[in-house]
PDB file of the backbone (N, CA, C, O) and the ligand in Angstrom, with CONECT records:
HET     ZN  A 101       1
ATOM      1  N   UNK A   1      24.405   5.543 -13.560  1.00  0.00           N
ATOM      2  CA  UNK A   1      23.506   6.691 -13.489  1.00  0.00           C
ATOM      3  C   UNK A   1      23.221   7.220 -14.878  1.00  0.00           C
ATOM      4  O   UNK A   1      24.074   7.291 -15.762  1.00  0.00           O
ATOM      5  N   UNK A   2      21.920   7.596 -15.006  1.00  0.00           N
ATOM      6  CA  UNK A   2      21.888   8.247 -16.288  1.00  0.00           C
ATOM      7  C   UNK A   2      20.589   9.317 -16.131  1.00  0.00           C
ATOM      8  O   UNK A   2      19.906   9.459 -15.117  1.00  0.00           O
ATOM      9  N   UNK A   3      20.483   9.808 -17.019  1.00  0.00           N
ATOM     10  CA  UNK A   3      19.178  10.803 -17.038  1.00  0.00           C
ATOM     11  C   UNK A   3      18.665  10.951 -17.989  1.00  0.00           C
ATOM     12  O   UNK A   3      19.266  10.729 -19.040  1.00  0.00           O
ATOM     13  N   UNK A   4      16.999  11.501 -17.974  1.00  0.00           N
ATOM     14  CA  UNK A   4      16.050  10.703 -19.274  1.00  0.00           C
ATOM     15  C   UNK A   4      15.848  12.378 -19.164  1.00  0.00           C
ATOM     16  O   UNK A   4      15.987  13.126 -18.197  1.00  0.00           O
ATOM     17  N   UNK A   5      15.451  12.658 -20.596  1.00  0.00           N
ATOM     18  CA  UNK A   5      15.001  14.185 -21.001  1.00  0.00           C
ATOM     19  C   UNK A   5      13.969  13.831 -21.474  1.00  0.00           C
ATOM     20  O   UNK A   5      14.296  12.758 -21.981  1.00  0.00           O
ATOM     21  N   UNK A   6      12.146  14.068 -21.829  1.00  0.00           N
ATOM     22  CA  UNK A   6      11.681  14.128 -22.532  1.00  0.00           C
ATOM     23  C   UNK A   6      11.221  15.433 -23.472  1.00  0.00           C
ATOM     24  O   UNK A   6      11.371  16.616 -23.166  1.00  0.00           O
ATOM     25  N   UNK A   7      10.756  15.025 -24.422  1.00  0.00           N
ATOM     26  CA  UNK A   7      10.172  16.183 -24.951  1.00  0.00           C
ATOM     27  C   UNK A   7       9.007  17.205 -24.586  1.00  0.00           C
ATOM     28  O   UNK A   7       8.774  18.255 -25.185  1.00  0.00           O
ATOM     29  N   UNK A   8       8.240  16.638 -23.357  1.00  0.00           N
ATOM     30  CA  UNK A   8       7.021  16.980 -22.761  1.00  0.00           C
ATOM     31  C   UNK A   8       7.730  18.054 -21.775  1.00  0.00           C
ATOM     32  O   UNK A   8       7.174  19.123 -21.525  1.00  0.00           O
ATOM     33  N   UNK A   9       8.586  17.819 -21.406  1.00  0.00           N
ATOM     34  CA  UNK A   9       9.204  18.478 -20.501  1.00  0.00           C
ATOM     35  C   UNK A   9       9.752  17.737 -19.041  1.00  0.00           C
ATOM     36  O   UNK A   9      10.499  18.300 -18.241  1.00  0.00           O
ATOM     37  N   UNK A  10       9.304  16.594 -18.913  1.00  0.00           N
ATOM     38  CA  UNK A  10       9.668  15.692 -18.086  1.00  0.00           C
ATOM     39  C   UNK A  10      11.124  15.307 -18.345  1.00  0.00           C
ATOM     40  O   UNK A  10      11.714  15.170 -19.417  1.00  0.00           O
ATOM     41  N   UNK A  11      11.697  15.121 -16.656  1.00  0.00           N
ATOM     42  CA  UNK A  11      13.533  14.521 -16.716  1.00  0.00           C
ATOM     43  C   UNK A  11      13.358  13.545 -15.303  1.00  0.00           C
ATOM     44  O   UNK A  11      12.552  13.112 -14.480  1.00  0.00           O
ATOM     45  N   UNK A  12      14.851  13.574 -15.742  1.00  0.00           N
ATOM     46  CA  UNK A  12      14.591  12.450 -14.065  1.00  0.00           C
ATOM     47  C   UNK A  12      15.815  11.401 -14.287  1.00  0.00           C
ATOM     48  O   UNK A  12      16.621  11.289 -15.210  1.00  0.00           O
ATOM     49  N   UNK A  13      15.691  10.902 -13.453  1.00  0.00           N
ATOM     50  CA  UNK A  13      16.623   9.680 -13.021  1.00  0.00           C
ATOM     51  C   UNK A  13      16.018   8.092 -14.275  1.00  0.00           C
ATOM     52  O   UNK A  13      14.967   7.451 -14.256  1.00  0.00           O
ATOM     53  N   UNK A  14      17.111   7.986 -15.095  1.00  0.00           N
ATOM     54  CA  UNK A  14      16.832   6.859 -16.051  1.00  0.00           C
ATOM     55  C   UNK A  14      17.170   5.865 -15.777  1.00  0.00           C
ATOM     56  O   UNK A  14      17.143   4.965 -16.616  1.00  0.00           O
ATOM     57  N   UNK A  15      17.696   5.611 -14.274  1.00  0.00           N
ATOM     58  CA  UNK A  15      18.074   4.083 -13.806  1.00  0.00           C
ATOM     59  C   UNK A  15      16.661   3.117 -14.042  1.00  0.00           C
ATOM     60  O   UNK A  15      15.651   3.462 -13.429  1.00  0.00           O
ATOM     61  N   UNK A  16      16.629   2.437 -14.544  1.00  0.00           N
ATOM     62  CA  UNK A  16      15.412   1.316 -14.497  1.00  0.00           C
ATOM     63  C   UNK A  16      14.051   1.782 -15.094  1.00  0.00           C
ATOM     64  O   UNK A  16      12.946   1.266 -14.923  1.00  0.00           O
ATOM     65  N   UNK A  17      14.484   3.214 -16.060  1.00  0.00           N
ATOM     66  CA  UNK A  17      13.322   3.287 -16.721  1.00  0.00           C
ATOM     67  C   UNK A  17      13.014   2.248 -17.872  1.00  0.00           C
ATOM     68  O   UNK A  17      13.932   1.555 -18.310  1.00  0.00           O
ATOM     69  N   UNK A  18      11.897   2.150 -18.299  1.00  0.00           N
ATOM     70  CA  UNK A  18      11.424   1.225 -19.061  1.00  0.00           C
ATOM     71  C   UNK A  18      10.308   2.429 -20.135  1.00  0.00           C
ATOM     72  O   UNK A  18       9.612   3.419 -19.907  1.00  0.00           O
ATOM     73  N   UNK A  19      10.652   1.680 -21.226  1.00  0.00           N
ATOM     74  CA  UNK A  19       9.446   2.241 -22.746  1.00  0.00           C
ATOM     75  C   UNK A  19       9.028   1.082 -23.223  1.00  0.00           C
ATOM     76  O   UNK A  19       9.600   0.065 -23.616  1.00  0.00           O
ATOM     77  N   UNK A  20       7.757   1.466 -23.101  1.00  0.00           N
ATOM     78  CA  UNK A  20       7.070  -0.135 -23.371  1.00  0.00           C
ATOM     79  C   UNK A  20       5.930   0.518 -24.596  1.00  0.00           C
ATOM     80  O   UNK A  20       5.618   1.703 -24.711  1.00  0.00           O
ATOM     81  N   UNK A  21       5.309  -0.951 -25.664  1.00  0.00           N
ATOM     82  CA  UNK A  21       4.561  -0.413 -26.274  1.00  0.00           C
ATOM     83  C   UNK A  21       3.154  -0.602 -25.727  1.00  0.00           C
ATOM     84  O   UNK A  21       2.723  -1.703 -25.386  1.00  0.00           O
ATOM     85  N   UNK A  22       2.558   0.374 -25.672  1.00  0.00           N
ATOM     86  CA  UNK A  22       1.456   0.729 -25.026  1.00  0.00           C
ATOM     87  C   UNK A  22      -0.139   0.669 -26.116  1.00  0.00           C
ATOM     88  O   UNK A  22      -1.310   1.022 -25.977  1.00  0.00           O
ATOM     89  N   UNK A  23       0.975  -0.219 -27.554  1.00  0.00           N
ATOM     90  CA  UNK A  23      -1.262  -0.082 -27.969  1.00  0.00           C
ATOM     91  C   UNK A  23      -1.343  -1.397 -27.805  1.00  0.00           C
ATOM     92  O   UNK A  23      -0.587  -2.365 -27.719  1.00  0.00           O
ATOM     93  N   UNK A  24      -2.591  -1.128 -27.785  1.00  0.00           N
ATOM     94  CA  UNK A  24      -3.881  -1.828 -26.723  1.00  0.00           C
ATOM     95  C   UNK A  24      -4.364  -2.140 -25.363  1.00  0.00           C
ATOM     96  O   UNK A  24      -5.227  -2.873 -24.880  1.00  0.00           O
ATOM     97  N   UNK A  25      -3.246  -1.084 -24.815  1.00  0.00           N
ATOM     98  CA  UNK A  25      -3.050  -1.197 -23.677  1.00  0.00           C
ATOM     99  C   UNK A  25      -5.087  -0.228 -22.981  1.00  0.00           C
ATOM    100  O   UNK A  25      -5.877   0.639 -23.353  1.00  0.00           O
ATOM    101  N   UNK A  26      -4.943  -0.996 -22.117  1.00  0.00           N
ATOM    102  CA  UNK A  26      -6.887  -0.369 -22.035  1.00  0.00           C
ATOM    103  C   UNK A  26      -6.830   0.061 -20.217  1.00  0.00           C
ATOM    104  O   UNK A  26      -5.969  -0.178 -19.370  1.00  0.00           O
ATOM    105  N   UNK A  27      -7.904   0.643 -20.148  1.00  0.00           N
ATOM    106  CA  UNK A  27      -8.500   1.270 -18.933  1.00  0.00           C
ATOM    107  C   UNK A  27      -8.016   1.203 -18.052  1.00  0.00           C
ATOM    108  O   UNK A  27      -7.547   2.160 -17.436  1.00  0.00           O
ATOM    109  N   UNK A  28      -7.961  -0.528 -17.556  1.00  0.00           N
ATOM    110  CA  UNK A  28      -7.244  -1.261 -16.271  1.00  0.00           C
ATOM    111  C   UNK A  28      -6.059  -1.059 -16.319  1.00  0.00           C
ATOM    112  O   UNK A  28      -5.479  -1.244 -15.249  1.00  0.00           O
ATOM    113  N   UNK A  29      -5.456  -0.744 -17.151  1.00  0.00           N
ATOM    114  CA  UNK A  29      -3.995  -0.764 -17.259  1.00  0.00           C
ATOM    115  C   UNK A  29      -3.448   0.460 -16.408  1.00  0.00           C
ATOM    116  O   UNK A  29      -2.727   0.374 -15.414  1.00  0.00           O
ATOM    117  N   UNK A  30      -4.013   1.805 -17.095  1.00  0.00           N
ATOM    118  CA  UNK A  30      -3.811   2.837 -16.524  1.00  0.00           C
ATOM    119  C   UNK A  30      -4.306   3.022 -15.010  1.00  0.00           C
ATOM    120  O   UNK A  30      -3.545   3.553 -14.202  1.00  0.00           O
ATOM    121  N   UNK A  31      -5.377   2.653 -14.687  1.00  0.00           N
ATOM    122  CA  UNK A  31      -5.990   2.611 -13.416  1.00  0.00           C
ATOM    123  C   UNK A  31      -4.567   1.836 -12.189  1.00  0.00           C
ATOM    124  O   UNK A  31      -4.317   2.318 -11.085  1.00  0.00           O
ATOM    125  N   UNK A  32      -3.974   0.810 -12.688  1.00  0.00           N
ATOM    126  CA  UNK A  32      -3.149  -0.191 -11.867  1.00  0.00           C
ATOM    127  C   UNK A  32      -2.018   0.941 -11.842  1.00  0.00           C
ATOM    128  O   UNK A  32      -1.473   1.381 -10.829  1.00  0.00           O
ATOM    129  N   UNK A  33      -1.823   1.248 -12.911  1.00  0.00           N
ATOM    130  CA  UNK A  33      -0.352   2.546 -12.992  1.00  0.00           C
ATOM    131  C   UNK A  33      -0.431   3.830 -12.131  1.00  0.00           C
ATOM    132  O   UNK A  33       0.485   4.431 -11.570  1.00  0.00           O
ATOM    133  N   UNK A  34      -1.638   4.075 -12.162  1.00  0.00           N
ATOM    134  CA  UNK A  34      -1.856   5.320 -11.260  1.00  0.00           C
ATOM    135  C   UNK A  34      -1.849   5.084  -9.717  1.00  0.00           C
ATOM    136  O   UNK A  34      -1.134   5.646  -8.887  1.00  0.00           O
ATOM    137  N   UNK A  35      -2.842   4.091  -9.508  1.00  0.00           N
ATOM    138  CA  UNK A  35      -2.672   3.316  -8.334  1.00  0.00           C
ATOM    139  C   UNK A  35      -1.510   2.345  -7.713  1.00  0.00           C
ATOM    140  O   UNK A  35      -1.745   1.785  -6.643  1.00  0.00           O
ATOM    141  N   UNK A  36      -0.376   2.160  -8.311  1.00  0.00           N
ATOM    142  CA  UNK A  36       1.017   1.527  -7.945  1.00  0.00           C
ATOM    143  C   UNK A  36       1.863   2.255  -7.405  1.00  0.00           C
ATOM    144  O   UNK A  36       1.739   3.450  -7.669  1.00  0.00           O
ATOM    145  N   UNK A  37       2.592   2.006  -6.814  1.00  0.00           N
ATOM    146  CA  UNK A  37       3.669   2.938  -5.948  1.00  0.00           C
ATOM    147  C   UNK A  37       4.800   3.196  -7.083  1.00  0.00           C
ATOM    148  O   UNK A  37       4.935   2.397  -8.010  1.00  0.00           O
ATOM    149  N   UNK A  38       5.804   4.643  -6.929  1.00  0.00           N
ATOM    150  CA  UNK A  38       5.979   4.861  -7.961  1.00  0.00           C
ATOM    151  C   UNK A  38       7.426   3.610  -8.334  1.00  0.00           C
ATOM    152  O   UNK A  38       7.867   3.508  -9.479  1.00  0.00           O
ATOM    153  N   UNK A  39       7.882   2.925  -7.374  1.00  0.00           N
ATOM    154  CA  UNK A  39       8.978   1.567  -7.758  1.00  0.00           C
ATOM    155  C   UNK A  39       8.237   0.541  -8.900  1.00  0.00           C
ATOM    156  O   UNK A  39       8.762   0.139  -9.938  1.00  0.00           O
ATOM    157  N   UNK A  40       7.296   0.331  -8.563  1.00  0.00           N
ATOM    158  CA  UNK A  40       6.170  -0.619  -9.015  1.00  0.00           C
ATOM    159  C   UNK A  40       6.263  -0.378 -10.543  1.00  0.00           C
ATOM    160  O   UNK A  40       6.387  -1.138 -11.503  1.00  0.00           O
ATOM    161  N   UNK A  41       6.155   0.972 -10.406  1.00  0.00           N
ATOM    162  CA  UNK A  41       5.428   1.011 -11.595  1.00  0.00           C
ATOM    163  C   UNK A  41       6.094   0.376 -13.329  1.00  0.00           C
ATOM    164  O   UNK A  41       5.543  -0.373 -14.136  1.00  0.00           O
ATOM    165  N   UNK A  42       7.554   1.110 -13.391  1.00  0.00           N
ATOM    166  CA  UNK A  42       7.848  -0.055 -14.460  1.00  0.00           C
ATOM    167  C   UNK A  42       7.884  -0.959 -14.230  1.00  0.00           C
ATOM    168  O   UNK A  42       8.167  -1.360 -15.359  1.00  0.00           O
ATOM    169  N   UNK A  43       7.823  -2.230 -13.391  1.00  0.00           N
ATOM    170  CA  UNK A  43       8.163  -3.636 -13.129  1.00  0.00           C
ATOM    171  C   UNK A  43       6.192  -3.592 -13.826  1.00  0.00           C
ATOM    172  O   UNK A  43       5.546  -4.542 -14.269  1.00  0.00           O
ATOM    173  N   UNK A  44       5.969  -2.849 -13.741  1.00  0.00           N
ATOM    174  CA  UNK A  44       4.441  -3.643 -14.149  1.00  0.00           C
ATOM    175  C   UNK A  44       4.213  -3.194 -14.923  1.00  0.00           C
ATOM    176  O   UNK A  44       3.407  -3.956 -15.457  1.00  0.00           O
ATOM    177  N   UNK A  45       4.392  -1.844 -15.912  1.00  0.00           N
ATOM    178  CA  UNK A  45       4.270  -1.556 -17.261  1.00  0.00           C
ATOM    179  C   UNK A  45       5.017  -3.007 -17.891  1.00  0.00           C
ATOM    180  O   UNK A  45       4.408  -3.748 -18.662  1.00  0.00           O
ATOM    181  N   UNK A  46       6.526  -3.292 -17.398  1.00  0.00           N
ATOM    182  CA  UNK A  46       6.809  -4.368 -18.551  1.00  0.00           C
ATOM    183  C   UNK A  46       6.428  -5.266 -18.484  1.00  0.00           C
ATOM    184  O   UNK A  46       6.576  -5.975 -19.480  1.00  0.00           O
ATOM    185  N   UNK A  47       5.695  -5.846 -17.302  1.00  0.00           N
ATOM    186  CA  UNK A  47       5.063  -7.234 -16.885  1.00  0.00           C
ATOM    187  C   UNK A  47       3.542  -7.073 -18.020  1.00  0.00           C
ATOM    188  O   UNK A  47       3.307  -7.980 -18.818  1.00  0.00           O
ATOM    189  N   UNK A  48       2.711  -5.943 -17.943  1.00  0.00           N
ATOM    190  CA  UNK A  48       2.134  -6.357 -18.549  1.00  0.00           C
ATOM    191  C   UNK A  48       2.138  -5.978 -20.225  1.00  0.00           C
ATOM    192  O   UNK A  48       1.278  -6.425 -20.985  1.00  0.00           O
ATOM    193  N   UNK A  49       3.282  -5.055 -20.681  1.00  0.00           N
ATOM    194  CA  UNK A  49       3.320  -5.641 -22.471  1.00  0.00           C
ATOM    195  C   UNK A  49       3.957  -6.982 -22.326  1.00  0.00           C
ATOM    196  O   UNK A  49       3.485  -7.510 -23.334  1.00  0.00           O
ATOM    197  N   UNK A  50       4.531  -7.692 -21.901  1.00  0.00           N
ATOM    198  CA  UNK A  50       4.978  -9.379 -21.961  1.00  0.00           C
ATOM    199  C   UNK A  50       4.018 -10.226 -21.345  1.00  0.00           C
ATOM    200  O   UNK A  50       4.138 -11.441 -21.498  1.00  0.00           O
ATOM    201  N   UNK A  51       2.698  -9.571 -20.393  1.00  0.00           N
ATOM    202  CA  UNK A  51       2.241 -10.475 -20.338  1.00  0.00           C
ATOM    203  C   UNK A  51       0.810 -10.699 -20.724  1.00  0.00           C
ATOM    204  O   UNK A  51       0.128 -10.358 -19.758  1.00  0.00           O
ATOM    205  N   UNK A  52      -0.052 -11.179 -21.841  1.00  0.00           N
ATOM    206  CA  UNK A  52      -0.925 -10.834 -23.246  1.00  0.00           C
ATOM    207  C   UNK A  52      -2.457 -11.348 -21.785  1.00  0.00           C
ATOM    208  O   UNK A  52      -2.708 -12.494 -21.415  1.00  0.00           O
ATOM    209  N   UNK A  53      -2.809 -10.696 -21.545  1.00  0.00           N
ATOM    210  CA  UNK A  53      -3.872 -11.068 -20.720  1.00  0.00           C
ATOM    211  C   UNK A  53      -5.528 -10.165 -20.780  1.00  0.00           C
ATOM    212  O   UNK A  53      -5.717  -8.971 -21.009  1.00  0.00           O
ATOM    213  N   UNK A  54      -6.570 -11.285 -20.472  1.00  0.00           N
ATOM    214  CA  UNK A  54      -8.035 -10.215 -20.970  1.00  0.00           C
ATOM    215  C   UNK A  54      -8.102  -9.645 -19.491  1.00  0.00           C
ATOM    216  O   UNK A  54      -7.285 -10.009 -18.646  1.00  0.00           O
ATOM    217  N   UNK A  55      -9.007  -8.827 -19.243  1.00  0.00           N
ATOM    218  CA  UNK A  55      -8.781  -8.160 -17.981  1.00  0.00           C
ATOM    219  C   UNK A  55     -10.135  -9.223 -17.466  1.00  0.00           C
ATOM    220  O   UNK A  55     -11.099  -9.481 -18.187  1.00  0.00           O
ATOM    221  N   UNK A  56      -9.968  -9.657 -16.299  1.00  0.00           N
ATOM    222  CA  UNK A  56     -10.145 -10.455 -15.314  1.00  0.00           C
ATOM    223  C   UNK A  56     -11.370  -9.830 -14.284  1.00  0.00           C
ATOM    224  O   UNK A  56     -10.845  -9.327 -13.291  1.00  0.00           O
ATOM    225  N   UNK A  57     -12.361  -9.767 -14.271  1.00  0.00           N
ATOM    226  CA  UNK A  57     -13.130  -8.817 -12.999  1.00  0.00           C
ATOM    227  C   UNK A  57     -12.809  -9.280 -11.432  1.00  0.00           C
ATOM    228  O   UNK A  57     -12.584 -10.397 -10.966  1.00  0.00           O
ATOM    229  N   UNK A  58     -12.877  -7.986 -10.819  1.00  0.00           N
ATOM    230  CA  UNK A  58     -12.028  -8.797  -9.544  1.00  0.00           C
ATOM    231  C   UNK A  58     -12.968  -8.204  -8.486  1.00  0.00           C
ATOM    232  O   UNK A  58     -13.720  -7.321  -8.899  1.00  0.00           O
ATOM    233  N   UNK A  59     -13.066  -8.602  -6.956  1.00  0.00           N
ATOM    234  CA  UNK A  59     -13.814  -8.053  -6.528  1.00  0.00           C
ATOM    235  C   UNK A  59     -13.417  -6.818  -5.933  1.00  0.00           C
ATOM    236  O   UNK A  59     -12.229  -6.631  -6.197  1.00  0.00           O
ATOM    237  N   UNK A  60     -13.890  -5.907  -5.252  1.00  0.00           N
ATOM    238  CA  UNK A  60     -13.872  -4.225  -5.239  1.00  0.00           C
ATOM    239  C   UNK A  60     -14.400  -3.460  -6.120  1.00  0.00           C
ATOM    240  O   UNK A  60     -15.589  -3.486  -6.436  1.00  0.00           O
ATOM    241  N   UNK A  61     -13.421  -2.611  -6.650  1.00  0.00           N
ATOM    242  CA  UNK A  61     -13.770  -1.803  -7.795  1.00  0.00           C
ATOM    243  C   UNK A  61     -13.567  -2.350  -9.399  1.00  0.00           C
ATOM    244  O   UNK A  61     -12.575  -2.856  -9.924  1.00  0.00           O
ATOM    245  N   UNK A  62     -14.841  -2.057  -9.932  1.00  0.00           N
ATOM    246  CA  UNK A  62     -14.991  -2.046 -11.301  1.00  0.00           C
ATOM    247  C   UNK A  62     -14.157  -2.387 -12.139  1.00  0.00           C
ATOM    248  O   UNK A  62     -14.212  -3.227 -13.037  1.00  0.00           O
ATOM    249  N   UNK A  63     -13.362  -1.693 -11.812  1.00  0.00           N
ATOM    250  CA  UNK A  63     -11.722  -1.739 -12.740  1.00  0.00           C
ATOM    251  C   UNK A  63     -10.776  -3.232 -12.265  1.00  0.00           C
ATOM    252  O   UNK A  63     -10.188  -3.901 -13.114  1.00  0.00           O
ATOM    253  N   UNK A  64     -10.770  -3.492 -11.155  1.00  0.00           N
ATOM    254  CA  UNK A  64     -10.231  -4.738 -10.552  1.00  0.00           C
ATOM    255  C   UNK A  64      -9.700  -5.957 -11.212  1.00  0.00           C
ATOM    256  O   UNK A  64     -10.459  -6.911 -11.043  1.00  0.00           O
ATOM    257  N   UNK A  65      -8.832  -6.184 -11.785  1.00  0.00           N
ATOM    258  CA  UNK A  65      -8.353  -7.049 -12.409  1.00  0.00           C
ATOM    259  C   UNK A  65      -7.700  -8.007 -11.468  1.00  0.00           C
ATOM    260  O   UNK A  65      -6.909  -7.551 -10.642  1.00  0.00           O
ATOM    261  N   UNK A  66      -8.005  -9.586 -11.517  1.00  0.00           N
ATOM    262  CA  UNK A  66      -7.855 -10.324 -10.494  1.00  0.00           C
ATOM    263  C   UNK A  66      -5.945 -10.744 -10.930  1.00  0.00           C
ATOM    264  O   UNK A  66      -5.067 -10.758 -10.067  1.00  0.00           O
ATOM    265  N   UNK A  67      -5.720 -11.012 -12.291  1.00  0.00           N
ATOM    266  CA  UNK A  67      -4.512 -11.152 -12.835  1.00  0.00           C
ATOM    267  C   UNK A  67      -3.617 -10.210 -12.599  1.00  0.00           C
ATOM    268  O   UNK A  67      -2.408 -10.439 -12.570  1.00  0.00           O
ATOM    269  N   UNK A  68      -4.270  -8.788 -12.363  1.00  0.00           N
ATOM    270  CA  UNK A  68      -2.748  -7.691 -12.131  1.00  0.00           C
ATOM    271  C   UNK A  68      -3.062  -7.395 -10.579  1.00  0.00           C
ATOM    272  O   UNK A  68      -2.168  -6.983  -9.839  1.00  0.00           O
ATOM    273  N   UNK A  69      -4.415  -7.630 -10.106  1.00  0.00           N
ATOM    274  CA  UNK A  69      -4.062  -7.696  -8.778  1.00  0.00           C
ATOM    275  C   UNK A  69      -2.770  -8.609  -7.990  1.00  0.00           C
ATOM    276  O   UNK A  69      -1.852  -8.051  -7.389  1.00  0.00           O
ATOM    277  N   UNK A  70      -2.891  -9.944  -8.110  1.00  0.00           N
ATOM    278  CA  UNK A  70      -1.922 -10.761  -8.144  1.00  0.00           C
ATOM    279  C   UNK A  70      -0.423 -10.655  -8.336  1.00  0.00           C
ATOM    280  O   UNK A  70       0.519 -10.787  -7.555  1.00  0.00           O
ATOM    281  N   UNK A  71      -0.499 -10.400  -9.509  1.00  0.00           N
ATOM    282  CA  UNK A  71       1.267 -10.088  -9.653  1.00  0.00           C
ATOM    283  C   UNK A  71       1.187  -8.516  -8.924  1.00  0.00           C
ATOM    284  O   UNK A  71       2.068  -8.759  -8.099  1.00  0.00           O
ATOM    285  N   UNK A  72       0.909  -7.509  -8.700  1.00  0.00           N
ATOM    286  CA  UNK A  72       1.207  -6.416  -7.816  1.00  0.00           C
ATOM    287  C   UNK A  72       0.918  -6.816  -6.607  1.00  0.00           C
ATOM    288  O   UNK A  72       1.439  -6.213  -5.668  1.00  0.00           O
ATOM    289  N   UNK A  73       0.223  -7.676  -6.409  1.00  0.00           N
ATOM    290  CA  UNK A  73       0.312  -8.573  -4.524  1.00  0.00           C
ATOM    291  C   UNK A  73       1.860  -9.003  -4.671  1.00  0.00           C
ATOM    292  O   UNK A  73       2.752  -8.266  -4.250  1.00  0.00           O
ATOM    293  N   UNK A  74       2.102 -10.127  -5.234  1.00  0.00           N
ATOM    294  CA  UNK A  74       3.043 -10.802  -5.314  1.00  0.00           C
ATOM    295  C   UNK A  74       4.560  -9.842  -5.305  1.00  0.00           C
ATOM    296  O   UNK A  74       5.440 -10.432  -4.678  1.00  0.00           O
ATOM    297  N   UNK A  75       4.932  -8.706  -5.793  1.00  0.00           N
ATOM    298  CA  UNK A  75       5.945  -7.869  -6.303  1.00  0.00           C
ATOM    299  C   UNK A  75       5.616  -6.849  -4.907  1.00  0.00           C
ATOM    300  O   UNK A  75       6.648  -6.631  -4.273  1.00  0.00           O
ATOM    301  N   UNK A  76       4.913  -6.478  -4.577  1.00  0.00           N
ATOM    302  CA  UNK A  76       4.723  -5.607  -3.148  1.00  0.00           C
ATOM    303  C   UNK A  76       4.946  -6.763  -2.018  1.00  0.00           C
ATOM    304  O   UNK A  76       4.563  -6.146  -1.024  1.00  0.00           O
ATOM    305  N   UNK A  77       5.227  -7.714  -1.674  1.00  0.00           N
ATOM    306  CA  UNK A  77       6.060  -8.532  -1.021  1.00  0.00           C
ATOM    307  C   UNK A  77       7.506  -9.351  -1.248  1.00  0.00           C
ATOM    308  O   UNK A  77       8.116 -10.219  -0.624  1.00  0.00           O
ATOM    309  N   UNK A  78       7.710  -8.628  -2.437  1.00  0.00           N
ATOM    310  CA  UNK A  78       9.115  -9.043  -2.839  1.00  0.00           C
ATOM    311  C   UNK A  78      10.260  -8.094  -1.862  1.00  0.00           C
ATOM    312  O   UNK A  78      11.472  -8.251  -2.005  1.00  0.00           O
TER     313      UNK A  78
HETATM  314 ZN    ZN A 101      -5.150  -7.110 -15.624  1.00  0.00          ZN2+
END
């Protein structure tokens, strides 16, 4: 068990938090983060700084990335 303090004012439970570097991180990125359940969500912040990818158009919405659709298909049936 541990616990994360930030400076923003945010705390919480630091089991399985993750700090990832976030430049160049673009549009789709945030869109998938907001839209992920909140377990999801570091398994896919670190999936995608390790994984170097152009964003993919997917069908639905605009933002739709066919590559992070996929691995968040794939990890929401794990
Ligand atoms: Zn993507």
């Amino acid at each position: 068990m541990g616990l994360y303090v930030a400076p923003d004012g945010n705390y919480g439970d630091s089991e399985d938090i993750v700090i990832v570097n976030n430049e160049g991180f673009d549009e789709h990125f945030y869109n998938y983060l907001e839209y992920a359940t909140d377990w999801l969500r570091p398994l896919y912040a670190k999936w995608f700084e390790q994984n170097d990818h152009d964003f993919e158009q997917s069908e639905d919405l605009p933002w739709a990335c066919s590559v992070c659709e996929e691995y968040l298909e794939e990890e929401r049936n794990n």
